[in-house]
C-alpha positions in Angstrom: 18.0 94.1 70.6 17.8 91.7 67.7 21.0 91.5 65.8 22.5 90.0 62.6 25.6 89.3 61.6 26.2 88.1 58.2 29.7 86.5 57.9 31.3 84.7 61.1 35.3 85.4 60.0 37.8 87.1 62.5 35.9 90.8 61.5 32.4 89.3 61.7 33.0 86.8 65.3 34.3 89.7 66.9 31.4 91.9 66.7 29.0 88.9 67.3 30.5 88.2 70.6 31.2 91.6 71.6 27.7 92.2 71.1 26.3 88.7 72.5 28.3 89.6 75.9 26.4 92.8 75.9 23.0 91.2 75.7 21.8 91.2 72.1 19.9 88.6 70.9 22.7 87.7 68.0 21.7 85.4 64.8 25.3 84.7 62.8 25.4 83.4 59.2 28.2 80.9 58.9 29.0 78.0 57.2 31.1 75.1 57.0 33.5 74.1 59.4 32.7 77.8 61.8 28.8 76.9 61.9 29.3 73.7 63.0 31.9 74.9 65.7 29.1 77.6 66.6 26.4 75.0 66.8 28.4 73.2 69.1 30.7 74.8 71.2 29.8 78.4 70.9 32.1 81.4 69.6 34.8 82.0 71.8 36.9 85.3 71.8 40.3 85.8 72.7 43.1 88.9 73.1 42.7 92.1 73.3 38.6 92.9 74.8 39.1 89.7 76.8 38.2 85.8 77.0 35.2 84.2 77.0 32.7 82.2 75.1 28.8 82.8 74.1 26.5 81.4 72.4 24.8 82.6 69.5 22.2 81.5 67.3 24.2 79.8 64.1 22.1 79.7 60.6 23.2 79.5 57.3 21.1 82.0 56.6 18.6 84.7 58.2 15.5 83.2 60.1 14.3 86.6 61.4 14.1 90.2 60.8 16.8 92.1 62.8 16.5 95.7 64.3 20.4 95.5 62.7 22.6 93.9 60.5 26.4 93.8 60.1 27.6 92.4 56.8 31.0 91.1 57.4 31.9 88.6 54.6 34.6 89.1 52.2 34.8 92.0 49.9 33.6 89.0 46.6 31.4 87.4 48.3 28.9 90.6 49.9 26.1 90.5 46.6 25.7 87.1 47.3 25.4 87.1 50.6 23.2 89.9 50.7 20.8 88.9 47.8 20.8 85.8 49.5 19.2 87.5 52.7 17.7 90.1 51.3 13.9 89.5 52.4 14.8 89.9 56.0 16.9 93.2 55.7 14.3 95.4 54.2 13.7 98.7 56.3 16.8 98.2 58.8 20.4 99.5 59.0 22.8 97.0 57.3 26.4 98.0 58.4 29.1 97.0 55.6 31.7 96.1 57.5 34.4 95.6 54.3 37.6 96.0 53.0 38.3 97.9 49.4 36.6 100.8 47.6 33.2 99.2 46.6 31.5 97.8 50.1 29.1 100.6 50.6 28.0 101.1 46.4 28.0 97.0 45.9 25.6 96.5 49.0 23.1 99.4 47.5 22.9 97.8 44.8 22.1 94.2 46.3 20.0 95.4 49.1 18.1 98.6 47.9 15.8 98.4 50.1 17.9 98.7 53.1 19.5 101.7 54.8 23.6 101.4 54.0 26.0 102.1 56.4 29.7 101.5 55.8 32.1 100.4 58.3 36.0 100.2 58.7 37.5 97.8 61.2 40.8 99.5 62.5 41.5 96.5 65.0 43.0 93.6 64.3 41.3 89.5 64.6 42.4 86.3 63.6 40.0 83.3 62.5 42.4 80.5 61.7 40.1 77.6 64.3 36.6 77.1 63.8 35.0 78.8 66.8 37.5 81.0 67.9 38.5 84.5 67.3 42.0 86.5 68.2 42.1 90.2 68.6 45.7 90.9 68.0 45.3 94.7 68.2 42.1 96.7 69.6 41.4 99.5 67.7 38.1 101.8 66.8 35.6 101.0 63.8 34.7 104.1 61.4 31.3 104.3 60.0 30.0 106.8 57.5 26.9 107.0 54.7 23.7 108.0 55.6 23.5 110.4 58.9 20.7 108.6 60.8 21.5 105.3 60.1 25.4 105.4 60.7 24.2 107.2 64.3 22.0 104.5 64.9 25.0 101.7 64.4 27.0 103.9 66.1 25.0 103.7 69.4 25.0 100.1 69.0 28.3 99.5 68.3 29.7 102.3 70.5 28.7 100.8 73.4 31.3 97.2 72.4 34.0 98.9 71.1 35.0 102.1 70.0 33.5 104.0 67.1 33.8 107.4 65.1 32.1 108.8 62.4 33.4 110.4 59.3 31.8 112.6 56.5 34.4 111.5 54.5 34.2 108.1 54.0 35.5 107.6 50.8 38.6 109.2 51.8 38.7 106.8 55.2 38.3 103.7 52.5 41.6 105.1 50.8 43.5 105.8 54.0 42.1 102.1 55.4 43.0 100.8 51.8 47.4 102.0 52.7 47.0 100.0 55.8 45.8 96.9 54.0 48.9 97.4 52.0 50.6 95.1 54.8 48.7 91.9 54.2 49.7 91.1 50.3 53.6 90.3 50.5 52.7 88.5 54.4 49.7 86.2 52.0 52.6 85.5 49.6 55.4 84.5 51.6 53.3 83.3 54.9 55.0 85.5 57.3 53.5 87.7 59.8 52.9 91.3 59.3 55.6 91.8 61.5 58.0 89.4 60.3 57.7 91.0 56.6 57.9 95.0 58.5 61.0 93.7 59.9 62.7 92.4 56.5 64.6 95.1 54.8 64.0 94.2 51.5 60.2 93.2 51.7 59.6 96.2 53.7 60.8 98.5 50.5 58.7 96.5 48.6 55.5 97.5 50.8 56.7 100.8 51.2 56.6 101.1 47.0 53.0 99.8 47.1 51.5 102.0 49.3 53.5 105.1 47.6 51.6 103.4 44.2 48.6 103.4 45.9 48.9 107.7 46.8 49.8 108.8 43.4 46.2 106.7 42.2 44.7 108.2 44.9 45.9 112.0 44.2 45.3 111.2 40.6 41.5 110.1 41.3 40.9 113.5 43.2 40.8 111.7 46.7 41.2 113.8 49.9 42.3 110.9 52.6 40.6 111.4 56.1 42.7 110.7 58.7 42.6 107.3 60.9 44.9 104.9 62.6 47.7 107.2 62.8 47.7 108.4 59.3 47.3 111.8 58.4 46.9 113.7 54.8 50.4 115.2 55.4 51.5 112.0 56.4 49.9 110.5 53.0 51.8 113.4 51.6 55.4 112.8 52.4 55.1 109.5 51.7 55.2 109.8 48.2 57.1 113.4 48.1 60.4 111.9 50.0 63.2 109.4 49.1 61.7 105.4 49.4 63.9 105.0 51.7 62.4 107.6 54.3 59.2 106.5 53.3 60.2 102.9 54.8 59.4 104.7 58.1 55.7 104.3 57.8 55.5 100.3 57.6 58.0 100.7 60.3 55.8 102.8 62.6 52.6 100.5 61.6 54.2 97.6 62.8 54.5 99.0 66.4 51.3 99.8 66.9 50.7 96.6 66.3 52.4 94.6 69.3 54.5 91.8 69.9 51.5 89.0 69.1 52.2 88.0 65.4 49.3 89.4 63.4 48.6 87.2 60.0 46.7 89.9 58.7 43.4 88.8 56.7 45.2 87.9 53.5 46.8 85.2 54.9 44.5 84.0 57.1 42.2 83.0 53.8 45.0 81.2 52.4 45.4 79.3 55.7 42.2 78.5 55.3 42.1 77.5 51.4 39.6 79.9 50.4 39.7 83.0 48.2 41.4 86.1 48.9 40.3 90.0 48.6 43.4 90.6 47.0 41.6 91.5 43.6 39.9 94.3 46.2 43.3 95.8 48.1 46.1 96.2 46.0 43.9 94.9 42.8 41.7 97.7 43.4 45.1 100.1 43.2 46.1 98.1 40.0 42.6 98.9 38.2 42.1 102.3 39.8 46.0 103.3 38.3 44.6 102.2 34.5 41.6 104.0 34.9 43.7 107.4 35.8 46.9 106.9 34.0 49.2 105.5 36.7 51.5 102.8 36.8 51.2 100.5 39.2 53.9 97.3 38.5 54.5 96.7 42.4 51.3 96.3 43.2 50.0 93.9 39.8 53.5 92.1 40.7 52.0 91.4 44.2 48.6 90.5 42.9 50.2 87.8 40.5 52.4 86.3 43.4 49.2 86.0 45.7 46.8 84.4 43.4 49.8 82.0 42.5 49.9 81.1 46.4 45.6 80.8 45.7 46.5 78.3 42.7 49.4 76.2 44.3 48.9 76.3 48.3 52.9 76.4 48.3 53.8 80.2 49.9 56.5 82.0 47.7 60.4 82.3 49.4 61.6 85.2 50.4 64.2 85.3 48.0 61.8 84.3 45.2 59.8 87.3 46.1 62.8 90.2 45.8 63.5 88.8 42.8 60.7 89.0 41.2 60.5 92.5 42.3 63.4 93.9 41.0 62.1 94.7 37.6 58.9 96.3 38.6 60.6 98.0 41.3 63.3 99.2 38.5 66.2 97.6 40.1 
């Protein structure tokens, strides 16, 4: 089968090679630095669905029709990209493979001649060398939208990796949106997901964000589906019981995630000088919480420390960072 896959990052590589190993005739969009390591060396994968390197057809942009597409580029850069492909899309299942609120409504609107399908990643992959991809954690993708099309990607898909399907997939993007909530303080201070879990201090910090991010969501009439471990009653609690219980959560993510340090995708665009999705994870909270009436300090805190790491390319100290929490946090 003729694939695409718009977007070469940790998100994007992994589904290329996944799907290159299993035969598919795979076109990848890149640029910079990762087409030129794909035109050369090939895309090789790493960790957790093994090691080994394929080759794929590199292009800046599409050559060909496919029989499927996965858009995988960053949650501001996925009009672009799929205006900029648009002529080769029409007809086929484009998979939105995003993180945020917007990825499935942005992609109608810049491909309307396509059939939308959106996608969550619940595994974990690193890009930080051109060429090479790290699955930290494995981990099942979630598609929803349209009934054919998502079964369509889903048969495709299913057979690389796992896959389930949800009729609630605006309530997957809000439970997906809480685990995000572990890259913002890890892009700020340039610690590992683990290494900021592990911190007392920061870990209150993220445990305030995602409690933020469940009052915007009860306020905005969301009903979270249940992935990765969390559950509605789980979503609940969080924001019904003390802080300090509430720590438990982060703490619980953090194992599922192993012992190999995870970066999370934050910080792996800073380590990389380019843009962050931060305006689209806790930003997204921030805007949503005006819209319905909720505070949201924490989280606009966060999003003012990670676009100063964007400005300066200097990461924020520890101590820095609980000090400039304690007034939004109230302390």
């Amino acid at each position: 089968m003729r694939v695409a896959v718009i977007g070469a990052g940790a998100i994007g590589g992994t589904i290329a090679a996944l799907l290159a190993r299993a035969g598919h005739e795979v076109q990848v969009v890149a640029r910079g630095e990762q087409l030129t390591a794909l035109l050369g060396t090939g895309l090789q994968l790493v960790g957790g669905w093994g090691d080994f390197t394929v080759q794929v057809d590199a292009v800046k942009s599409l050559t060909v029709s496919p029989d499927i597409a996965f858009l995988t580029t960053k949650a501001q850069d996925a009009r672009g990209a799929l205006r900029a492909n648009a002529e080769f899309l029409v007809g086929i299942p484009v998979v939105v493979v995003q993180n945020g609120l917007e990825g499935i409504n942005s992609a109608r609107q810049a491909a309307p001649r396509s059939d939308i399908v959106g996608a969550l990643a619940l595994y974990a992959a690193s890009y930080l060398s051109p060429g090479i991809i790290t699955v930290t954690t494995t981990g099942p993708t979630f598609l929803g939208g349209s009934v054919l099309p998502a079964l369509y990607a889903s048969k495709i898909l299913g057979a690389i990796m796992p896959v389930e399907l949800t009729d609630n997939f605006e309530g997957a993007q809000w439970t997906k949106l809480i685990v995000n909530h572990v890259n913002g303080l890890s892009a700020a201070t340039g610690l590992s997901v683990q290494e900021v879990i592990g911190d007392r201090q920061l870990r209150a910090i993220m445990t305030e964000t995602m409690r933020e991010a469940v009052r915007v969501a009860r306020a905005s009439g969301i009903e979270f589906a249940p992935l990765q471990g969390l559950s509605p009653r789980t979503l609940s609690a969080l924001v019904r019981l003390p802080a300090s219980v509430g720590q438990l959560l982060p703490l619980r993510m953090r194992r599922r995630m192993g012992s190999r340090p995870n970066p999370g995708s934050t910080l792996q665009s800073i380590r990389r000088g380019q843009p962050t999705e931060i305006d689209y994870l806790n930003g997204a909270v921030v805007q949503r919480g005006a819209a319905v009436g909720v505070p949201t300090p924490v989280s606009a805190e966060l999003v003012d420390l990670v676009h100063e790491v964007e400005r300066s390319g200097e990461f924020i100290p520890t101590a820095t960072v609980i000090e400039r929490m304690r007034q939004p946090l109230g302390r």
